[in-house]
One Martini backbone bead per residue (centre of mass of N, CA, C, O) as a GRO file, in nm:
protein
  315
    1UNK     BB    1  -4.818  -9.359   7.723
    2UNK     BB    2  -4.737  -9.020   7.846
    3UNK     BB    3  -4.763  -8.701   7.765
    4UNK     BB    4  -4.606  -8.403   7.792
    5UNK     BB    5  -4.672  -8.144   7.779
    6UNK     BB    6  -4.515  -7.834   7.657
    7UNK     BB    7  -4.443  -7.562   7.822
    8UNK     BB    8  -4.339  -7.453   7.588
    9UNK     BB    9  -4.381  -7.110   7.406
   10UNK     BB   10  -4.389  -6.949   7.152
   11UNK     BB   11  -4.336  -6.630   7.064
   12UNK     BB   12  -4.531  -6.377   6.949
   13UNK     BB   13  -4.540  -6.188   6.692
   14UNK     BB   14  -4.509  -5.895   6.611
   15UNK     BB   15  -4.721  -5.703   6.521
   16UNK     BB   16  -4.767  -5.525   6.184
   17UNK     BB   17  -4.744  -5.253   6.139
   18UNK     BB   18  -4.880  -4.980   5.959
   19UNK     BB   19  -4.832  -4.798   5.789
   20UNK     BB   20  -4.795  -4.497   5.705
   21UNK     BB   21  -4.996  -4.256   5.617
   22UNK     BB   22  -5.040  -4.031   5.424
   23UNK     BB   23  -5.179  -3.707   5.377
   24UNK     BB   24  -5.401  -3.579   5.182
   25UNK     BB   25  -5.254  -3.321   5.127
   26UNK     BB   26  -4.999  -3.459   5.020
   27UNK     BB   27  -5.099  -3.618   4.827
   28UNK     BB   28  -5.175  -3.343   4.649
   29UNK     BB   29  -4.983  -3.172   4.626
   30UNK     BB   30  -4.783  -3.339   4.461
   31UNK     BB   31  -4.881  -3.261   4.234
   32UNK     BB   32  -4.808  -2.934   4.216
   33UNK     BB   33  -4.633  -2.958   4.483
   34UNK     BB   34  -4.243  -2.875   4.578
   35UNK     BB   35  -3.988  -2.876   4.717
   36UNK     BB   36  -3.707  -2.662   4.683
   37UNK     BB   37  -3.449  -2.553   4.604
   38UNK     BB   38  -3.496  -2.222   4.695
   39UNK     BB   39  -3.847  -2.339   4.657
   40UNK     BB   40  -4.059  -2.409   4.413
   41UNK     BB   41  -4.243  -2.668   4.266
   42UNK     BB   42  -4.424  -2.755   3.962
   43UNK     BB   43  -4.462  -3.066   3.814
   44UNK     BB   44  -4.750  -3.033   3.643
   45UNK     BB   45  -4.683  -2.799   3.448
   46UNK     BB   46  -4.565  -2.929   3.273
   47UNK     BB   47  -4.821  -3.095   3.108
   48UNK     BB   48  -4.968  -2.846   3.055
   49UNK     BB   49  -4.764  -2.688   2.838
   50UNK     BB   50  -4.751  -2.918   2.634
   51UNK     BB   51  -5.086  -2.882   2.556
   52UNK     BB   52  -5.055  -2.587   2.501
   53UNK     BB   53  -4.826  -2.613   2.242
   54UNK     BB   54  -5.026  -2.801   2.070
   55UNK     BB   55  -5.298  -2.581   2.095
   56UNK     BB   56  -5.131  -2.335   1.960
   57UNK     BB   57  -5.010  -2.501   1.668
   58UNK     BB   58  -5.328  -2.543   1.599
   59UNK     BB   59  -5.413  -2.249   1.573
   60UNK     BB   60  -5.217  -2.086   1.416
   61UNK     BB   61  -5.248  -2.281   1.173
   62UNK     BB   62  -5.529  -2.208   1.128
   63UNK     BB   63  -5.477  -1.881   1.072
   64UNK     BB   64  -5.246  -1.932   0.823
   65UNK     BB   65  -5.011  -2.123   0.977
   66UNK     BB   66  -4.908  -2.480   0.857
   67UNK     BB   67  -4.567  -2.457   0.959
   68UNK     BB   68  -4.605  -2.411   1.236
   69UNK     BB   69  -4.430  -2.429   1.551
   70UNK     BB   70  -4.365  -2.545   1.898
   71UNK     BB   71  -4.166  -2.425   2.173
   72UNK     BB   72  -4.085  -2.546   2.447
   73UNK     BB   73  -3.950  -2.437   2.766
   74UNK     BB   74  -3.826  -2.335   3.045
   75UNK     BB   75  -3.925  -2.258   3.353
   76UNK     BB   76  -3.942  -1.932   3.517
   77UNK     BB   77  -3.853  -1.705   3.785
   78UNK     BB   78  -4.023  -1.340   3.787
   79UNK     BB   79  -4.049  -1.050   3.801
   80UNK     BB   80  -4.334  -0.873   3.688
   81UNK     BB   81  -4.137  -0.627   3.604
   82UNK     BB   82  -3.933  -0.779   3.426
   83UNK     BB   83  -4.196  -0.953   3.193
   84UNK     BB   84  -4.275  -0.696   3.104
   85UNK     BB   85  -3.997  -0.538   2.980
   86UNK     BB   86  -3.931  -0.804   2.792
   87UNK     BB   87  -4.234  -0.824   2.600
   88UNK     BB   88  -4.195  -0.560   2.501
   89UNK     BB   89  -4.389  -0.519   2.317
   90UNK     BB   90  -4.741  -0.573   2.396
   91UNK     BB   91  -4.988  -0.819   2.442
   92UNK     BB   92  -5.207  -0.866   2.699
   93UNK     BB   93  -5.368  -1.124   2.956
   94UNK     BB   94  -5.651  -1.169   3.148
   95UNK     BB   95  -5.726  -1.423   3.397
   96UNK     BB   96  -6.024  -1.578   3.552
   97UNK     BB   97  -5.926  -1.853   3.798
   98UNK     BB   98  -6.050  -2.022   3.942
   99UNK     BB   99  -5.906  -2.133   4.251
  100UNK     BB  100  -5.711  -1.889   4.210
  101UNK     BB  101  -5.515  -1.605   4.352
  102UNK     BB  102  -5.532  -1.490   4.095
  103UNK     BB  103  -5.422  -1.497   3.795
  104UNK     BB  104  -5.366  -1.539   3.420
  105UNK     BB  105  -5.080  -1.467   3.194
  106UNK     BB  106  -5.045  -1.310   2.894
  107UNK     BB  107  -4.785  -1.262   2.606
  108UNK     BB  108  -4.765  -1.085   2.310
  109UNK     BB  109  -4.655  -0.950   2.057
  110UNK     BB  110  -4.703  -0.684   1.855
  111UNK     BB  111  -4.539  -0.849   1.597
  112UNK     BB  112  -4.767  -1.065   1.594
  113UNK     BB  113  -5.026  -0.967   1.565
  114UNK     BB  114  -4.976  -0.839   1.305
  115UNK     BB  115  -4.928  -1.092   1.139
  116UNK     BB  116  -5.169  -1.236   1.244
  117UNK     BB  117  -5.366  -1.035   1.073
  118UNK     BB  118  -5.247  -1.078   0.809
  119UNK     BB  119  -5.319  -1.353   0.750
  120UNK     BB  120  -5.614  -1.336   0.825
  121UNK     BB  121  -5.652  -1.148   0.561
  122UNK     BB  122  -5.452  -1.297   0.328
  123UNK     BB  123  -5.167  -1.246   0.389
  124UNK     BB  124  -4.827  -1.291   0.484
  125UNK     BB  125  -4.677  -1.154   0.691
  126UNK     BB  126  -4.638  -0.860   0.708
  127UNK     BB  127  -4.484  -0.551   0.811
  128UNK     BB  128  -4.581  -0.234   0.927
  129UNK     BB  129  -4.547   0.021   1.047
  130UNK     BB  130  -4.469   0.159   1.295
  131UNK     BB  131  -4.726   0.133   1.582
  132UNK     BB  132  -4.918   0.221   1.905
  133UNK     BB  133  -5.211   0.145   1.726
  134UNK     BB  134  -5.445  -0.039   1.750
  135UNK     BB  135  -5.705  -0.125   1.566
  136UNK     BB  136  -6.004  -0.233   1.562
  137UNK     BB  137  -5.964  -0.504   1.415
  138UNK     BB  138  -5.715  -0.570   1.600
  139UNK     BB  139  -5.871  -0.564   1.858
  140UNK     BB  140  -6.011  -0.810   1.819
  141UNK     BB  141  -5.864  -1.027   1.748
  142UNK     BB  142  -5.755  -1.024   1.992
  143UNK     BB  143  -5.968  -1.122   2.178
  144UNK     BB  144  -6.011  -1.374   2.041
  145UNK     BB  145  -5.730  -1.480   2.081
  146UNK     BB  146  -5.775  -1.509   2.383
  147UNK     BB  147  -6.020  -1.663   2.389
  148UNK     BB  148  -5.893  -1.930   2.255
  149UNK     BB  149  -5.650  -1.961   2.460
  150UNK     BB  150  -5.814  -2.015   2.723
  151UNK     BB  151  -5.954  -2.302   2.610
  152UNK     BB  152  -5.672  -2.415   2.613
  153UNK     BB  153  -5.602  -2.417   2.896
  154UNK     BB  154  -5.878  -2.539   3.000
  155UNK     BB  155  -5.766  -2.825   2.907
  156UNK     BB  156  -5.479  -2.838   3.016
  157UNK     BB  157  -5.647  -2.840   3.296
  158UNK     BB  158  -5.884  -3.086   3.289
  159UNK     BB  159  -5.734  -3.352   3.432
  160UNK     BB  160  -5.630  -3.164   3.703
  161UNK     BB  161  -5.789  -2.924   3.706
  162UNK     BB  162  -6.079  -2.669   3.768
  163UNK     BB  163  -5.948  -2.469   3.538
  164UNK     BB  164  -6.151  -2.177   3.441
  165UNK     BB  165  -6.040  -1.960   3.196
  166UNK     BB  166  -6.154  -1.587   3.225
  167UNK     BB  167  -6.166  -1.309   2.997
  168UNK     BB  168  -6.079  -0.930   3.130
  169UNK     BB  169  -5.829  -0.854   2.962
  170UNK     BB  170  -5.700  -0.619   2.721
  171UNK     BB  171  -5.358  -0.481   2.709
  172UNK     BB  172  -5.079  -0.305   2.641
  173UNK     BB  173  -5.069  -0.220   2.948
  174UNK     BB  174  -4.955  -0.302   3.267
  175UNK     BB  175  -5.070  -0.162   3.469
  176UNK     BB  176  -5.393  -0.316   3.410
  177UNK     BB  177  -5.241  -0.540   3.535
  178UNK     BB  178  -5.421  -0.632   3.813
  179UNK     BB  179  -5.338  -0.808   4.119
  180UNK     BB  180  -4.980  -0.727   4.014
  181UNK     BB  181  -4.720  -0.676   4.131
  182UNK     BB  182  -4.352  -0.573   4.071
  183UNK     BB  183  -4.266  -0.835   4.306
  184UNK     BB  184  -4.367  -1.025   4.185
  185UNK     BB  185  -4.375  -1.370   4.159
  186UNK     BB  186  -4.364  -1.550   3.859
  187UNK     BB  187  -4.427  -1.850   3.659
  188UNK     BB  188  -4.335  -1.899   3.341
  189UNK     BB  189  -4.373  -1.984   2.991
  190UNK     BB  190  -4.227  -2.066   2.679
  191UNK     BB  191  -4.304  -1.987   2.364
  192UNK     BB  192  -4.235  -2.084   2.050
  193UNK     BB  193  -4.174  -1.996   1.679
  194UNK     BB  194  -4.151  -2.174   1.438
  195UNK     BB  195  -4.193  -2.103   1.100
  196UNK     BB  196  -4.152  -1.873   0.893
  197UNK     BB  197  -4.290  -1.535   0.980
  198UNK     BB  198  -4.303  -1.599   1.278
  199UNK     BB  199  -3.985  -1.692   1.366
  200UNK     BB  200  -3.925  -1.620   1.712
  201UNK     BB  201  -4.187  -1.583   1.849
  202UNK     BB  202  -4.392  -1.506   2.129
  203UNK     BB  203  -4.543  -1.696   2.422
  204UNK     BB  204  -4.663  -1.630   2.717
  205UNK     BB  205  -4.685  -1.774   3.043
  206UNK     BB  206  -4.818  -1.643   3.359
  207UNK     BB  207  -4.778  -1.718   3.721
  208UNK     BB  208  -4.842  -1.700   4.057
  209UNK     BB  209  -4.701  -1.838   4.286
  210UNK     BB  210  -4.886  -1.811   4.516
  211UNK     BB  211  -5.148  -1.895   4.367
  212UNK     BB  212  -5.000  -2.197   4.350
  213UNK     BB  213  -4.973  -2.253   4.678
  214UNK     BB  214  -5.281  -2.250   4.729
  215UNK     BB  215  -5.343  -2.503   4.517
  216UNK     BB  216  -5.231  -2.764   4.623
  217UNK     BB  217  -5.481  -2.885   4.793
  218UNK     BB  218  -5.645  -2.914   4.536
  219UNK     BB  219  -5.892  -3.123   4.400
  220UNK     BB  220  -5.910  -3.326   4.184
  221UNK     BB  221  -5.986  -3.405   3.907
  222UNK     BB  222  -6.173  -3.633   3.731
  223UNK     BB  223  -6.053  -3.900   3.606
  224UNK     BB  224  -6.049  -4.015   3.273
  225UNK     BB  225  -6.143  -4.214   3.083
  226UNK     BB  226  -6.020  -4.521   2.958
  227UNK     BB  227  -5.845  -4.579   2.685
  228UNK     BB  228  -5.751  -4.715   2.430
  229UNK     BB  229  -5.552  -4.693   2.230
  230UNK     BB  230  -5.708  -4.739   1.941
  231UNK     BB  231  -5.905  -4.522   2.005
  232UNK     BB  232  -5.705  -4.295   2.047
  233UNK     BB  233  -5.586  -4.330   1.713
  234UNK     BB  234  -5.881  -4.319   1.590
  235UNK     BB  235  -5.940  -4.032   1.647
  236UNK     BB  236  -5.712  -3.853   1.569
  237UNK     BB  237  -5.726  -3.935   1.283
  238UNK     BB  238  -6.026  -3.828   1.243
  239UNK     BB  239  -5.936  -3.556   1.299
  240UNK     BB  240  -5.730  -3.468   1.092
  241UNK     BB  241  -5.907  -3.565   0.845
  242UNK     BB  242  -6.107  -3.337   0.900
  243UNK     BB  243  -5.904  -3.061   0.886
  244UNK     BB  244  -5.900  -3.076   0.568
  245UNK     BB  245  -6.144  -3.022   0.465
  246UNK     BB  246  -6.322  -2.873   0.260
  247UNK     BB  247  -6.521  -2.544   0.217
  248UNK     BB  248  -6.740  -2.373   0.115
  249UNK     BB  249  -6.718  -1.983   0.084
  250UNK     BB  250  -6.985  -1.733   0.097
  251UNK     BB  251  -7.106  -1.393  -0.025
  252UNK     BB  252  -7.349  -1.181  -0.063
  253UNK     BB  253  -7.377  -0.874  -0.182
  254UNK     BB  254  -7.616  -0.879  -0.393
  255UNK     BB  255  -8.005  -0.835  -0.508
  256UNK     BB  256  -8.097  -0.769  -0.791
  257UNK     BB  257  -8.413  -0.638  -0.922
  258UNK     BB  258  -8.595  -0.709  -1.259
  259UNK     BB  259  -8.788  -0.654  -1.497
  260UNK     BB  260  -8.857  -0.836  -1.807
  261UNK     BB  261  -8.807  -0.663  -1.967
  262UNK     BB  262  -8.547  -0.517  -1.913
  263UNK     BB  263  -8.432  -0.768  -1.962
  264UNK     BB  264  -8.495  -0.832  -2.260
  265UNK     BB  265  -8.310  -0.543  -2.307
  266UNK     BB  266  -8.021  -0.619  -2.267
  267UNK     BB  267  -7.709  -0.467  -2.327
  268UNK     BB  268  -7.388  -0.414  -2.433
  269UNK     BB  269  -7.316  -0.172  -2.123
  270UNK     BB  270  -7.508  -0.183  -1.953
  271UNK     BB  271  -7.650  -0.152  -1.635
  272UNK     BB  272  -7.673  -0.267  -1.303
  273UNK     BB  273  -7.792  -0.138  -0.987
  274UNK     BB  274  -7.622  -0.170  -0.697
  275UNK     BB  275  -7.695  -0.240  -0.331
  276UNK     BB  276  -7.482  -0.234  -0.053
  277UNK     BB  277  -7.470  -0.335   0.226
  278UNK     BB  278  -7.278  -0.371   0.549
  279UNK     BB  279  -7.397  -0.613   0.569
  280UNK     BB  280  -7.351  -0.958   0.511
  281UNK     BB  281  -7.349  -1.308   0.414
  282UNK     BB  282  -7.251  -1.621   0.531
  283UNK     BB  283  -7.150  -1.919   0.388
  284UNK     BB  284  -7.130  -2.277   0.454
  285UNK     BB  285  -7.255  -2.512   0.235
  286UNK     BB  286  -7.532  -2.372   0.235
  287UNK     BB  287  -7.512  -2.253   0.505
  288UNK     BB  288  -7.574  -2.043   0.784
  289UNK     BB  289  -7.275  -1.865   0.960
  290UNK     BB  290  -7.259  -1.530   0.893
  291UNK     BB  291  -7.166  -1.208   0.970
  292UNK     BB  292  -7.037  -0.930   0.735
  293UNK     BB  293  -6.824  -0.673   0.662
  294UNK     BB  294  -6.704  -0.483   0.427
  295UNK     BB  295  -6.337  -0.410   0.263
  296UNK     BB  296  -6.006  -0.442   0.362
  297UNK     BB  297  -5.692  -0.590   0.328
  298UNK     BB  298  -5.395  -0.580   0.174
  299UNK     BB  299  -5.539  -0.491  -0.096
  300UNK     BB  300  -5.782  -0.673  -0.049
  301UNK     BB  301  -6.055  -0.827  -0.034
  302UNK     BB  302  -6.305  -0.814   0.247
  303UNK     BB  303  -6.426  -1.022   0.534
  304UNK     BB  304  -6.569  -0.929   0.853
  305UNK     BB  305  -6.633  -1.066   1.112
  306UNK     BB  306  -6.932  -1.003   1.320
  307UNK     BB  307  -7.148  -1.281   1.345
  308UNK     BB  308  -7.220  -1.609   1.450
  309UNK     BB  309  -7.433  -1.827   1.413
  310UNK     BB  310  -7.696  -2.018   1.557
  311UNK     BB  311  -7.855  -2.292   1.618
  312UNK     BB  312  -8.080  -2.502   1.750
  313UNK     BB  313  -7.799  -2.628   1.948
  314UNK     BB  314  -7.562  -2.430   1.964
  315UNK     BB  315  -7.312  -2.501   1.774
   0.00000   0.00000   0.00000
C-alpha cells in the first residue's frame, strides 16, 4: 500500500527578531544622567556623596574630633551666586578636574575652619574674636584642608568614572571663583556635622549642572575587581585597627655639648646655655618623620609642621 506525501506543509514561523540594543552612549548616560521632571538628574552622584560624607567624617575626626558624625542632605540645584551668598562667610575651593568642563567648588564656612584650626593644635575648638582675615598658619591649613579633600574626592569618584580633582585654587572671596558665572547654576550637596563643637557646620560640595551633562556619555571607570564579602570585613576590620594603634612623636628641641670638666662641675643652679633653631626635627617612632618649626597656639606650646619627610620609596 502507498501513502501519499501530505501536500500540506505548515508555514514557518517567522524568526524572532532581535531585540533592539540600546545605544552605547544611552547605556553610558544613564549611569549618570537622566531626564527629569523640570530638568535633569544625576542618580550617580547620590553614590559619590555617600563615599564622600564616610571619608569627610573620617578625615574630620583624624583631625582631632573624634565623635563627629557627618549627615548628607538631598541634593538641590541653585545658582552659583545664591550658593556662594548662602555659604558666607566661607572658604572655598576650586579644583580642574577634567574630563568635566567646569570646576568642582567645595565650601566651608569660616567659622569651620577656625575651629577646626584650633583643634588640630591642641585646643577645644573655641572660637576667637571675629575677623576677616585668616593668619599665615590658617591659611595654610585650608590649603592643607583642601588638598585632603580633593583626595577624597578622587576616591569617591574613583570606581564610576576617571576624575581626580587637582587643588587650584583657595580663597575668601567668590568673585576669584573663575569660570562660574552668577546665573550659572550648580548641583550642590550638602554635608552636616553632628556632634561637640563642631555640631551644625557644613561642607558643601557643587558640581556645574552644564559640567556633568557634557560628561553624560564619558566611558565608565573600569570595574574594582570582585572581593568576597569575607575579603572585604577582614580588610575594614584590620583598617580600624591600625587607626587606633599609638605611635610616639618627639622633637629634639636644643642638643647642648660641655667638655667633661664642666659637667662634673655642674652643681644645683648652674645654667646650661641652649641655641634653639628655628626648624626642629620630628620622629615618630625613632624614624625621621618631618621638619616643624616652634611657636604658639592657644596658650600651648606647638610645632607646625614645615615640611614632610619622604624616604626612599617616597611613601
Amino acid at each position: 500500500m502507498t501513502t501519499k506525501s501530505n501536500p500540506f506543509k505548515a508555514p514557518k514561523a517567522p524568526a524572532a527578531k532581535p531585540a533592539p540594543e540600546a545605544p552605547a552612549d544611552d547605556a553610558k548616560a544613564s549611569l549618570l544622567l537622566r531626564k527629569a521632571e523640570g530638568g535633569y538628574a544625576f542618580p550617580l552622584l547620590d553614590s559619590v556623596a555617600n563615599q564622600f560624607a564616610r571619608s569627610l567624617r573620617d578625615l574630620v575626626r583624624a583631625l582631632g574630633a573624634p565623635t563627629v558624625q557627618v549627615e548628607r542632605e538631598a541634593a538641590e540645584v541653585v545658582r552659583f551666586a545664591d550658593w556662594t551668598k548662602a555659604s558666607a562667610p566661607a572658604i572655598f575651593w576650586r579644583y580642574h578636574a577634567p574630563p568635566l568642563k567646569g570646576p568642582i567648588l567645595l565650601a566651608g564656612g569660616r567659622p569651620l575652619i577656625l575651629q577646626l584650626v584650633d583643634i588640630f593644635y591642641g585646643g577645644k575648638g573655641q572660637l576667637g574674636a571675629e575677623r576677616e582675615e585668616l593668619t599665615d598658619a590658617e591659611e595654610r591649613f585650608a590649603a592643607r584642608l583642601g588638598r585632603d579633600m580633593g583626595l577624597q574626592l578622587t576616591a569617591a569618584w574613583g570606581d564610576k568614572l576617571a576624575i581626580a580633582p587637582e587643588l587650584d585654587c583657595v580663597t575668601g572671596d567668590p568673585a576669584k571663583l573663575a569660570a562660574v558665572r552668577a546665573d550659572d547654576e550648580l548641583l550642590v550637596q550638602r554635608f552636616t556635622l553632628r556632634g561637640g563643637k563642631l555640631d551644625g557646620r557644613t561642607i558643601t560640595c557643587a558640581y556645574p549642572v552644564a559640567a556633568l551633562r557634557g560628561i553624560a556619555g564619558a566611558e565608565p571607570a573600569p570595574e574594582a575587581r570582585e572581593t568576597s564579602p569575607a575579603d572585604a570585613a577582614w580588610a575594614a576590620t584590620l583598617g580600624s585597627a591600625l587607626k587606633t594603634v599609638r605611635l610616639p612623636v618627639r622633637s629634639v628641641l636644643a642638643r647642648p655639648e660641655i667638655s667633661l670638666v664642666k659637667l662634673l662641675g655642674l652643681e644645683v643652679g648652674d645654667i646650661i646655655p641652649l641655641t634653639i633653631p628655628r626648624n626642629v626635627p620630628v620622629t615618630v617612632a625613632g624614624r625621621s618623620f618631618a621638619v616643624g618649626s616652634i611657636g604658639e597656639a592657644n596658650g600651648n606650646a606647638a610645632i607646625m609642621i614645615e615640611h614632610i619627610e619622604k624616604g626612599s620609596d617616597h611613601e
